[in-house]
C-alpha positions as CSV (number, residue, x, y, z in Angstrom):
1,X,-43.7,-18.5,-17.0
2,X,-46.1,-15.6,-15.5
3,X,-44.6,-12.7,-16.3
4,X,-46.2,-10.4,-13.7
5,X,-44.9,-13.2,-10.8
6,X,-41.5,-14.3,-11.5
7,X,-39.9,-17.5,-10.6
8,X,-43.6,-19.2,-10.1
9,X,-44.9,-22.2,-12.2
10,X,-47.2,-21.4,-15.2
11,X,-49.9,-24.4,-14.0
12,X,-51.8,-23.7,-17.4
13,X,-48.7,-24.4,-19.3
14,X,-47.2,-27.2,-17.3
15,X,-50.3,-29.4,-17.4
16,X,-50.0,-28.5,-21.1
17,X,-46.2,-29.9,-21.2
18,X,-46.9,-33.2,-18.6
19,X,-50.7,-34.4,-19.1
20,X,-50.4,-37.0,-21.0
21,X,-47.1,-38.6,-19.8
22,X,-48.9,-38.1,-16.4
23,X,-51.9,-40.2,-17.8
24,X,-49.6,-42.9,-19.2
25,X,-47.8,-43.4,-16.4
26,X,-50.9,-43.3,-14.1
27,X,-52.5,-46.1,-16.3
28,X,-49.1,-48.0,-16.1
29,X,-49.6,-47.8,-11.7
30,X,-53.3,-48.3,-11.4
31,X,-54.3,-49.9,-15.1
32,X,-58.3,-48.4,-14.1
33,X,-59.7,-45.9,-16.1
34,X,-61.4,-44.2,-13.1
35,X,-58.7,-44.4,-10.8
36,X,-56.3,-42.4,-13.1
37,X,-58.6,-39.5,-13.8
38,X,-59.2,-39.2,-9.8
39,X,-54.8,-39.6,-9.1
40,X,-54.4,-37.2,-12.3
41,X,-56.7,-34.7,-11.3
42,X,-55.4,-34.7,-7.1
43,X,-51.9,-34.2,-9.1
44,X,-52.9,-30.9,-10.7
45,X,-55.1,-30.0,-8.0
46,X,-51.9,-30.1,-5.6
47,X,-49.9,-27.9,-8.4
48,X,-52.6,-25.3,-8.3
49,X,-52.6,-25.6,-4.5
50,X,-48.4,-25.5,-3.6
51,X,-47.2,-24.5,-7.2
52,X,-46.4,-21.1,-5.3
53,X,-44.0,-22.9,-3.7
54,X,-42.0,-24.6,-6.7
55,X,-39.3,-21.8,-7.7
56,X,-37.6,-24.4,-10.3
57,X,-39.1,-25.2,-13.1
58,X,-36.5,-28.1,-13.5
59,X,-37.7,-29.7,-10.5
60,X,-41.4,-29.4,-11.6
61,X,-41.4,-32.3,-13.7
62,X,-39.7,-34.8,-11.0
63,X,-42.4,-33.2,-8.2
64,X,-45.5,-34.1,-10.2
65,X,-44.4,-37.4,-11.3
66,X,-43.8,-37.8,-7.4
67,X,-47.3,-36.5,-6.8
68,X,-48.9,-39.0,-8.9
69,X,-47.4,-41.7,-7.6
70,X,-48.3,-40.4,-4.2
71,X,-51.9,-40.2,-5.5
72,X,-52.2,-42.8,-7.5
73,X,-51.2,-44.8,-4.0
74,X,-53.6,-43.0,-1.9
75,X,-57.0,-43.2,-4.9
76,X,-55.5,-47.5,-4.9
77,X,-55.7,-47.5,-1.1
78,X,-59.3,-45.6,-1.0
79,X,-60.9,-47.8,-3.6
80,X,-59.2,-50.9,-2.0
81,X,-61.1,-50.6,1.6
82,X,-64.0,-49.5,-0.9
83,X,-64.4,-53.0,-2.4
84,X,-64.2,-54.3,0.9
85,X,-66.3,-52.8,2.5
86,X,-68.5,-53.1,0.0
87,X,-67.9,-57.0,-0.2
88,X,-68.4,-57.4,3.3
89,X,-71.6,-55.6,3.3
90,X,-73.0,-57.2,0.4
91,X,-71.8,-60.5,2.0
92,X,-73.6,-59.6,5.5
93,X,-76.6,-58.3,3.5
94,X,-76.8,-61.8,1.4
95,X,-76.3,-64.5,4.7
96,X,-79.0,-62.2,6.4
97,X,-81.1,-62.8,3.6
98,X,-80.6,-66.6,2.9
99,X,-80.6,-67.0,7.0
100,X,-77.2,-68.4,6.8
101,X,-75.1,-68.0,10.9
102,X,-74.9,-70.0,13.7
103,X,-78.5,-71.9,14.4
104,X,-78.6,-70.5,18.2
105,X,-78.9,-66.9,16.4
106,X,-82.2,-66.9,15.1
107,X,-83.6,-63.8,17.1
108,X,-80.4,-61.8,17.0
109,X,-80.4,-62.4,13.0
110,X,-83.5,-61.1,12.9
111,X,-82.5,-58.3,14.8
112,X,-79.3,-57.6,12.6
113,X,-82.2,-57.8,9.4
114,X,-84.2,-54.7,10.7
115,X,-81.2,-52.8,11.5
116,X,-79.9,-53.0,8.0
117,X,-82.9,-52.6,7.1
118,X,-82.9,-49.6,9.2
119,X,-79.8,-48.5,8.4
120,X,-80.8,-48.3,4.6
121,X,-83.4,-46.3,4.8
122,X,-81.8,-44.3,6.9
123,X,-79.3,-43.3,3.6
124,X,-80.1,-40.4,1.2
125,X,-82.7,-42.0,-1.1
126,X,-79.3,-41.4,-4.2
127,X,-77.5,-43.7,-1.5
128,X,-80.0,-46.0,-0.9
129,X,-80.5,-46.5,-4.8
130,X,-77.1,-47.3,-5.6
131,X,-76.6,-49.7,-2.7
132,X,-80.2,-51.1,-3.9
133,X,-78.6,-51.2,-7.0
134,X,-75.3,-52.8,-6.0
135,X,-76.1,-55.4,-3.6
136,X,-79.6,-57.0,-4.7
137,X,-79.1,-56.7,-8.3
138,X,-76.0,-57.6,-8.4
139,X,-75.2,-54.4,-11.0
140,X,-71.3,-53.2,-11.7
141,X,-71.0,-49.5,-10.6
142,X,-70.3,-48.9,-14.4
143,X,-73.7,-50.3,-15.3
144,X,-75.6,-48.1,-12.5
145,X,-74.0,-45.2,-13.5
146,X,-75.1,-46.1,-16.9
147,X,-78.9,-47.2,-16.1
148,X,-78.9,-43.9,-13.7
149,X,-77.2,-41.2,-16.4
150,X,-75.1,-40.0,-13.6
151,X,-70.8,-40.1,-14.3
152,X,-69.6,-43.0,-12.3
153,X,-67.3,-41.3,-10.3
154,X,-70.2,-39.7,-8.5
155,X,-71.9,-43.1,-8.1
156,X,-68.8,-44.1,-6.4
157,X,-68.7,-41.2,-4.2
158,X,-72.8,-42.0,-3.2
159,X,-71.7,-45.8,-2.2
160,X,-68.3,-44.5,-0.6
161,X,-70.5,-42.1,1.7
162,X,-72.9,-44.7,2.2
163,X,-70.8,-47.5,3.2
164,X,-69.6,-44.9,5.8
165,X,-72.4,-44.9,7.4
166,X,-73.3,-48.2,7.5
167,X,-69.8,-49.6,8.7
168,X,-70.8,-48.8,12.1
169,X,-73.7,-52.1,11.6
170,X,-71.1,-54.5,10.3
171,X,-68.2,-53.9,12.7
């Protein structure tokens, strides 16, 4: 406890006290690496935010564990619609490609090509790398992270942003 504030959590010293059964039971909800550092670090970023308003330390460890299973639903949901979007992009991208669609479509296909073409370059040239990266060639974000020397989680965060604004061509 702070001294100078009573009754308010010590953050410092509770993420000392609750890390790592935080992390374990983290892994236990999401079982990805990735995912668990992202829900453990919205935990403690949400104690540093309303620890003010914990008075009880007895209640502090029931409240975290309650915000990382809050988190850890939210960072599932976020990477869930991730995948998918990112599925049915590289799905719209690949039967563009191979010409694929109904055979009265031929000019609108076309049409749909340059837009995503469009659309692509319109992306942050980091953007358009990793969707280059992730759709043509196929790579795991793990693998362009590593071929790129950047931490995955911001190679995530360049697709995630990307995808955003390409949804709007593959509504």
């Amino acid at each position: 406890m702070d001294a100078t504030k009573p009754n308010q959590i010590d953050i410092e010293a509770a993420y000392e006290q609750h890390s790592e059964s935080l992390r374990w039971f983290l892994a236990g909800v999401l079982r990805n690496e990735t995912l668990v550092a992202d829900a453990h670090q919205a935990t403690f970023l949400k104690l540093m935010q309303r620890g003010d308003k914990l008075r009880n330390e007895a209640s502090l460890k029931s409240w975290l564990f309650q915000v990382a299973f809050n988190e850890a639903m939210l960072v599932k949901r976020k990477s869930q619609m991730a995948r998918k979007h990112s599925l049915k992009v590289a799905w719209r991208v690949e039967a563009l490609r191979d010409g694929e669609g109904s055979p009265e479509e031929p000019a609108l296909r076309g049409e749909e090509v340059e837009q995503v073409r469009t659309a692509i370059e319109a992306l942050s040239s980091d953007q358009q790398l990793v969707v280059r990266k992730r759709i043509y060639e196929g790579l795991k974000f793990r693998e362009i992270a590593e071929e790129l020397d950047v931490p995955l989680g911001t190679i995530l965060a360049r697709m995630q942003a990307a995808l955003k604004k390409l949804r709007p061509f593959f509504e």
